[in-house]
C-alpha positions in Angstrom: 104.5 145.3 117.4 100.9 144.4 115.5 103.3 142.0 113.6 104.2 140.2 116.4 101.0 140.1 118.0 99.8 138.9 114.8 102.2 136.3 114.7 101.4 134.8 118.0 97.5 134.6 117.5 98.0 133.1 114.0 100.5 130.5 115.5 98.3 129.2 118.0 95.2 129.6 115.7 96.8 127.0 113.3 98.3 124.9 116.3 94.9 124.4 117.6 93.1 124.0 114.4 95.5 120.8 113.5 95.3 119.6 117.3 91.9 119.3 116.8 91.3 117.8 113.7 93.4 115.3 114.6 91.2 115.2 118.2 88.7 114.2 115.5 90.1 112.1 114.1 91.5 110.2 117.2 87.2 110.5 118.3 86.4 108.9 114.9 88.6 105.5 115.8 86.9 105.3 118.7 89.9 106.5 120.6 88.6 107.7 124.7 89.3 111.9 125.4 90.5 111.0 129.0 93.5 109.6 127.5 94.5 112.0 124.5 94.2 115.1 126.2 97.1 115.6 128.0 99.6 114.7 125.3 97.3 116.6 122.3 97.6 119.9 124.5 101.2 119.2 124.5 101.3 118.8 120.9 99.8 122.0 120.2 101.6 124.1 122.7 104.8 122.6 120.6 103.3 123.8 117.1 102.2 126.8 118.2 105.8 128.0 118.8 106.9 126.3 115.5 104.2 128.0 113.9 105.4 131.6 115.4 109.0 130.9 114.2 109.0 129.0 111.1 104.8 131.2 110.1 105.8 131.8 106.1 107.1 128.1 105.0 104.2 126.6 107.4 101.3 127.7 106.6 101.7 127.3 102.9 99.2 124.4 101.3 101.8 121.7 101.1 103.6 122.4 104.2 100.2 121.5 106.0 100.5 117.9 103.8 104.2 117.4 105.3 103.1 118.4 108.9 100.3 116.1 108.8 102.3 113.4 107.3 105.2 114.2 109.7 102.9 113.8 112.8 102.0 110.0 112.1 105.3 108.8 113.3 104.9 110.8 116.6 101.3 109.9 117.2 102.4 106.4 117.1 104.9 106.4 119.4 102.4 109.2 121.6 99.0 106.8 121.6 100.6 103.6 120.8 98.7 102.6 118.2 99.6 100.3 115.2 100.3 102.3 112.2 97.3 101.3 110.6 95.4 103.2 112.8 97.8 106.1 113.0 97.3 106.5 109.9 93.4 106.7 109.7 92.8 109.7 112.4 95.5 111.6 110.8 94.0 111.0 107.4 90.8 112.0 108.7 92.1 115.1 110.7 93.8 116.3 107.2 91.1 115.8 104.7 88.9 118.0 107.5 91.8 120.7 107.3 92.1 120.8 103.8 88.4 121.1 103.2 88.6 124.2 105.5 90.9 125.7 103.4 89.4 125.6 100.5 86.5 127.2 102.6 88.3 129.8 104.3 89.9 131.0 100.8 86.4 131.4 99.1 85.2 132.7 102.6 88.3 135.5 102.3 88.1 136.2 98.7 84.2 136.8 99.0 84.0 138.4 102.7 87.0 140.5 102.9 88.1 141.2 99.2 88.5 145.2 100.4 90.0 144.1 104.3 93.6 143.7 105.9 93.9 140.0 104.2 95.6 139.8 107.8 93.0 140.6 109.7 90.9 138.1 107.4 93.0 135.3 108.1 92.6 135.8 111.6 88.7 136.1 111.9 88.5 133.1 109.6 90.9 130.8 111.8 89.2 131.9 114.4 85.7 130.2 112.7 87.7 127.3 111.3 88.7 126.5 115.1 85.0 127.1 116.2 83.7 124.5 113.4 86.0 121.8 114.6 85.2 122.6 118.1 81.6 122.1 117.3 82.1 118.9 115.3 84.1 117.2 117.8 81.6 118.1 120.2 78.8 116.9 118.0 81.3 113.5 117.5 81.8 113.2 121.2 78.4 113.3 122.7 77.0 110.7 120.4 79.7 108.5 120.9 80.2 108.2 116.9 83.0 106.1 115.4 84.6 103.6 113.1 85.4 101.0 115.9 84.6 100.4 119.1 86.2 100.9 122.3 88.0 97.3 121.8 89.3 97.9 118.2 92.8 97.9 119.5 92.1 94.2 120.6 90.9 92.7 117.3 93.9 92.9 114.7 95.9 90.5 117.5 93.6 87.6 117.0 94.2 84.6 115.1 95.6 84.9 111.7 92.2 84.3 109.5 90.2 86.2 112.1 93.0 89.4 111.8 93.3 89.0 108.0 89.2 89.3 107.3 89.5 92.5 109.6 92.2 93.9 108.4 91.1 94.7 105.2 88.6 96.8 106.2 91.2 98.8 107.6 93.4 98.9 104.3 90.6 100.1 102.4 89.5 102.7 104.4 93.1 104.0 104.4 93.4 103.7 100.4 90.0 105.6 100.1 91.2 108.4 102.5 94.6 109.1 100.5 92.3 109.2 97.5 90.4 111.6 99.0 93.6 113.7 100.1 94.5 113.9 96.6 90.9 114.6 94.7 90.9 117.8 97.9 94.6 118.8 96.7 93.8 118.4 92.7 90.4 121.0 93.4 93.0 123.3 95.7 95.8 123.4 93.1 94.0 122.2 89.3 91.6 124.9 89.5 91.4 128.2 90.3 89.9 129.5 93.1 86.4 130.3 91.2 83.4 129.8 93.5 81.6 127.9 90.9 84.4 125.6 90.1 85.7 124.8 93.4 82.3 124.9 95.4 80.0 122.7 94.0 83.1 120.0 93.3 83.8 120.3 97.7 80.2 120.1 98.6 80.3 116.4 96.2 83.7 115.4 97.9 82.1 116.4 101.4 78.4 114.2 101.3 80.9 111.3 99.4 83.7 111.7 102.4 80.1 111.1 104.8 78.6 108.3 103.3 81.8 106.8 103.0 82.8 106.7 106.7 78.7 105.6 107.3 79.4 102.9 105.1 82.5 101.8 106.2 81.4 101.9 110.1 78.9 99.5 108.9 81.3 97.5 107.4 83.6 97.7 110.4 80.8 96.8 112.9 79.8 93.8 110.7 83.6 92.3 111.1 83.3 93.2 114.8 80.2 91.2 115.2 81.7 88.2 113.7 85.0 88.6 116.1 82.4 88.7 118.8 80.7 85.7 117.7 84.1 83.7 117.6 85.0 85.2 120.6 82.1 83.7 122.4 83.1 80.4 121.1 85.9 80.5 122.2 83.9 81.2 126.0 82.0 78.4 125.1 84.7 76.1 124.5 86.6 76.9 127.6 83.3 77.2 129.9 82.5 73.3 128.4 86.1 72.2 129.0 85.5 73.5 133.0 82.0 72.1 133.4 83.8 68.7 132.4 86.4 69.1 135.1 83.3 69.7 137.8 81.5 66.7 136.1 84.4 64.6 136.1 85.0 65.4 139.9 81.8 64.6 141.0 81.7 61.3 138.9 84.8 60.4 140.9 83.3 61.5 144.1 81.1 58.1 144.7 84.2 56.1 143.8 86.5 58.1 146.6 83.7 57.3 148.9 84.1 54.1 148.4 87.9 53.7 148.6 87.7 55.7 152.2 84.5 53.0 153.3 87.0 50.2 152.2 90.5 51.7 154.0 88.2 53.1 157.3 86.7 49.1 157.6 90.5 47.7 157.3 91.7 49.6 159.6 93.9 51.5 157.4 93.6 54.8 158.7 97.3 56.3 158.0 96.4 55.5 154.4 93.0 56.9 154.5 94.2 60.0 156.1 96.4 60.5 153.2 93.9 60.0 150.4 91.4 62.6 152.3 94.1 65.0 152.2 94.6 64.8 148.4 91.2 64.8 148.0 90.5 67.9 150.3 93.9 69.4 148.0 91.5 69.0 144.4 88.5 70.2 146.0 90.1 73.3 147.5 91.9 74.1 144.1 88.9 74.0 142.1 86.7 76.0 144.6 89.5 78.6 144.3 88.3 78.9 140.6 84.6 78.5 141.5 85.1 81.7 143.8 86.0 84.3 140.6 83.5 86.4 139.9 83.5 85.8 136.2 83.4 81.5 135.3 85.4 82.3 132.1 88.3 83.3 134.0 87.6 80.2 135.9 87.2 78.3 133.0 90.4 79.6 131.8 92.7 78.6 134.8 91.1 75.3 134.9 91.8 74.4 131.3 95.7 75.8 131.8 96.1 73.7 134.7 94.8 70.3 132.9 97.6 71.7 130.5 100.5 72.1 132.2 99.5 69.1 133.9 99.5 66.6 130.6 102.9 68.6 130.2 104.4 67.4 133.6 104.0 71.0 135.1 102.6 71.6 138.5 100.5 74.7 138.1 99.9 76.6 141.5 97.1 79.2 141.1 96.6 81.3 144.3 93.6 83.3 144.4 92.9 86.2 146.9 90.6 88.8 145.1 87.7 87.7 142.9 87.8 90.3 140.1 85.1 91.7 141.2 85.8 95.0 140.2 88.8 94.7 137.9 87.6 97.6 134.6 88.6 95.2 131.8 86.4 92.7 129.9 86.5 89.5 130.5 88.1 89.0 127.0 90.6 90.9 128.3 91.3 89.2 131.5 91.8 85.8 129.8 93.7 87.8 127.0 96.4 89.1 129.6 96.4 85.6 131.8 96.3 83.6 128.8 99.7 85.5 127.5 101.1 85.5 130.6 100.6 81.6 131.5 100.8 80.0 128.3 104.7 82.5 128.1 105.2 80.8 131.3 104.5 77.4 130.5 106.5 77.4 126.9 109.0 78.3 128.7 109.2 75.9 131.7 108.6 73.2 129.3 112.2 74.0 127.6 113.6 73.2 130.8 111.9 70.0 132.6 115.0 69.3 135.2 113.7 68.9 138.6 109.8 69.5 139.4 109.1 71.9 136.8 106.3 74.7 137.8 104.7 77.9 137.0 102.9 79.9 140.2 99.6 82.9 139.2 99.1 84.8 141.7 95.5 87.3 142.0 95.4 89.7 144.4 94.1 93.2 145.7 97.2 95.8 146.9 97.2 99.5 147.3 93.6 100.0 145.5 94.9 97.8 142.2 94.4 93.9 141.1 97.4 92.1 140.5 98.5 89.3 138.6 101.8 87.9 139.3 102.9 85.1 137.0 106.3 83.4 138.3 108.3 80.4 136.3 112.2 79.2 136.0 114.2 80.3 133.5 117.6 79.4 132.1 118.3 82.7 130.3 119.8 85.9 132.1 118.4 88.8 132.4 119.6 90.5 129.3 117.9 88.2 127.0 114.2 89.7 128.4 115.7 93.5 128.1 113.1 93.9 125.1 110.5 91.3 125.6 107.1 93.5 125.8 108.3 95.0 121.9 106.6 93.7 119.3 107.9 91.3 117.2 110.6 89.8 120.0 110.6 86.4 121.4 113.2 84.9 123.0 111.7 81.3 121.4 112.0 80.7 118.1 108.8 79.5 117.2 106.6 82.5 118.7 105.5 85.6 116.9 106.4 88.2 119.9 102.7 89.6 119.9 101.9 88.1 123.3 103.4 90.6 125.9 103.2 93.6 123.6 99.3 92.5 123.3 99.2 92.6 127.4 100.8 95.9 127.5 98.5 97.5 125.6 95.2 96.2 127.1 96.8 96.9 130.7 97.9 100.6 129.3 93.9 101.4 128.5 93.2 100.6 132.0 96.5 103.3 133.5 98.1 100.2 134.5 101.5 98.9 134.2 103.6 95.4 133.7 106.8 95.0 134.7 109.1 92.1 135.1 111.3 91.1 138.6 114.5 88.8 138.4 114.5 86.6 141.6 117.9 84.4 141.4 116.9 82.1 138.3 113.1 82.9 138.9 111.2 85.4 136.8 108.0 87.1 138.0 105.8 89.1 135.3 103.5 91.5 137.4 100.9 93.4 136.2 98.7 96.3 137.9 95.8 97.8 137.4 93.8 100.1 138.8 90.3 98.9 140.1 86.9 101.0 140.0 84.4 101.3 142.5 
């Protein structure tokens, strides 16, 4: 009966102590609780009855190596993540676990050498579990991490941009497995002497600190410099829509004129006409004008000037602002941007008739919603994978786009989703808005 008992306690004693370390190490790339929680508590509810079924080959040293190891492929396809980034929190989460051991060991060979080693295990699980809790908590309420809340964003930027961040990431993964095997060779090398094993853990703990502090300055540094060309990028668009306005109201004294001339002839069918167009330009750009953030605006301007040089008649229909959309405005331009220039590419394979592409921004049921809709000469089967990464049904594109959209519109709880209308597809996204 006590065996049993003991069994279950010790099982969810270990379940928790690895669903929290890796909670840690989720925390430590910057990943938000509101989102891990559910799935975590899930996790551990699964490895707590593993534990109590499979206790003897589980708990062992390198058992704890293959469960960690094990989890990365599920955490991936849990959180989403690339696998670079898998790879970090779990890292993190197992170098925490392993230092515990080597703690709890020493703590139960000096503590309880007369005591039920049982009983021992318990009462220092039980501590091991409280430490994490604590450190998480410390983690959490300062906010501290390797990136920040946009990492996921940054390694789908252009190639040189990606490449110079990218290597921060390798190395910090190279220094971590370094560090899981230095923890493993003072577990296994040496004996279990406190003066051995001690004084060699409190070095690998103040070098495992400094290391993250150095590498989130690192980190930060390459962040700052994707901000920076980020903000040109703003800058270029915002230039390229301040030319449009300039251009319009160069033009303006000229249309004057023309209507002067075609009112004093007596042309007024033909001046009629020409207001019309004119009152079509001006309502189209104050459409744009209206958004709440000008990038946006500056966005849709320069992918109409686009599609128009390309023969394309881009119809933009505008009936919520963005006011209160929760992503960035980097983000915004990241999902339209996808989603347009997709549309466009594709159009543009396929010029018969009066080739178009129709966005669509509105407010339904409490979310904003972008509905992008273009032609197509492809069935339906050949967009049965299109938001997985890697798959393009062109040739000439990498297949990053719509995977890139799904994940910024996942952070947010939203969803995108495609609709088949005859020979007309309609990508729709949805996401939630906050008050």
């Amino acid at each position: 009966m006590w065996y049993n008992v003991y069994k279950i306690i010790a099982a969810i004693i270990h379940a928790l102590s690895i669903g929290i370390t890796l909670l840690l190490g989720l925390s430590l790339i910057g990943e938000e609780l509101q989102k891990i929680i559910k799935k975590l508590i899930f996790l551990i509810i699964i490895m707590s009855i593993a534990y109590y079924f499979f206790y003897d080959i589980l708990t062992s040293d390198y058992a704890i190596l293959l469960i960690y190891l094990s989890l990365i492929p599920v955490m991936k396809k849990a959180f989403k993540h690339k696998y670079s980034y898998t790879i970090i929190a779990v890292l993190l989460g197992l170098i925490l676990e392993l230092i515990m051991q080597i703690l709890s060991k020493q703590a139960a060979a000096y503590f309880f050498m007369d005591g039920n080693i049982d009983e021992a295990r318990l009462y220092i699980g039980f501590a091991a579990v409280l430490t994490y809790s604590l450190l998480w908590t410390a983690i959490y309420l300062n906010k501290i991490s390797l990136f920040s809340r946009n990492w996921t964003l940054y390694p789908d930027l252009e190639k040189s941009q990606r490449k110079s961040f990218n290597r921060y990431v390798q190395l910090i993964i190279f220094v971590l497995v370094l560090m899981v095997a230095w923890i493993f060779y003072i577990m296994e090398g040496l004996s279990y002497s406190f003066n051995q094993q001690v004084p060699l853990l409190i070095f690998t703990i103040i070098f495992f600190t400094l290391f993250l502090y150095l590498m989130r300055i690192l980190v930060f540094y390459g962040m700052e410099r994707v901000e920076i060309f980020i903000d040109k990028q703003y800058q270029k668009e915002m230039l390229g829509f301040i030319e449009i306005i300039r251009s319009q109201r160069h033009d303006f004294n000229f249309h004057l004129q023309a209507i002067l001339g075609m009112l004093e002839n007596g042309n007024n069918s033909e001046c009629r006409d020409y207001v019309k167009t004119m009152v079509k330009d001006t309502h189209e750009a104050n459409d744009i004008l209206n958004l709440y953030h000008p990038a946006v605006g500056a966005l849709l301007g320069n992918f109409r000037k686009l599609a128009a040089n390309k023969g394309i008649d881009l119809q933009i229909l505008i009936h919520y602002n963005l006011e209160n959309i929760p992503c960035t405005v980097y983000e915004i331009n990241k999902i339209l941007g996808n989603l347009l220039q997709n549309a466009i590419d594709e159009v543009e394979q396929h010029q018969e008739g009066s080739p178009w592409v129709k966005i669509m921004i509105l407010k339904r049921s409490g979310n904003c919603v972008f509905k992008v809709s273009n032609k197509i000469e492809k069935g339906k089967n050949s967009f049965k994978n299109i938001f997985d990464s890697g798959y393009s049904t062109k040739a000439s594109h990498e297949g990053i786009g719509l995977n890139t959209v799904q994940k910024i519109v996942s952070k947010y709880e939203g969803i995108i989703y495609t609709e088949f209308e005859d020979d007309i597809i309609h990508f729709i996204v949805q996401i939630p808005i906050k008050y």
